[in-house]
Steps between C-alpha positions, in 0.01 A plus 500: 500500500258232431113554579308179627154559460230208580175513655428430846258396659368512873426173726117667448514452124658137508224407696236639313653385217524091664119577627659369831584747833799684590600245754512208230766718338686528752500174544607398148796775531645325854475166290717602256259488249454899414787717537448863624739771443508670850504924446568584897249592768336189495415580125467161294453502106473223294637518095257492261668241267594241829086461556466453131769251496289319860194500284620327214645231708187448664308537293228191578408323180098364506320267273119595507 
């Protein structure tokens, strides 16, 4: 039996995370642009390592 263990994380945290609300992640996940892992009962997670991977290719690069 294989074991998959990764962390989770809630809509909540992704948006804390962002600084933005709930409602812009929710937006970015019907764009296609975050993808949820769906648990049942209207339960949404999102992987750990997929918003890592979203931040690195957004990441916005300044001059100052």
């Amino acid at each position: 039996m294989t074991t998959i263990t990764e962390e989770l994380l809630t809509r909540k945290d992704v948006a804390k995370l962002f600084q933005v609300s709930t409602l812009t992640i929710i937006r970015l996940e019907a764009a296609g642009k975050l993808s949820a892992v769906r648990l049942g009962a209207g339960t949404v997670r999102y992987r750990k390592s997929d918003i890592e991977r979203f931040i690195a290719n957004h990441r916005c690069s300044s001059k100052l």
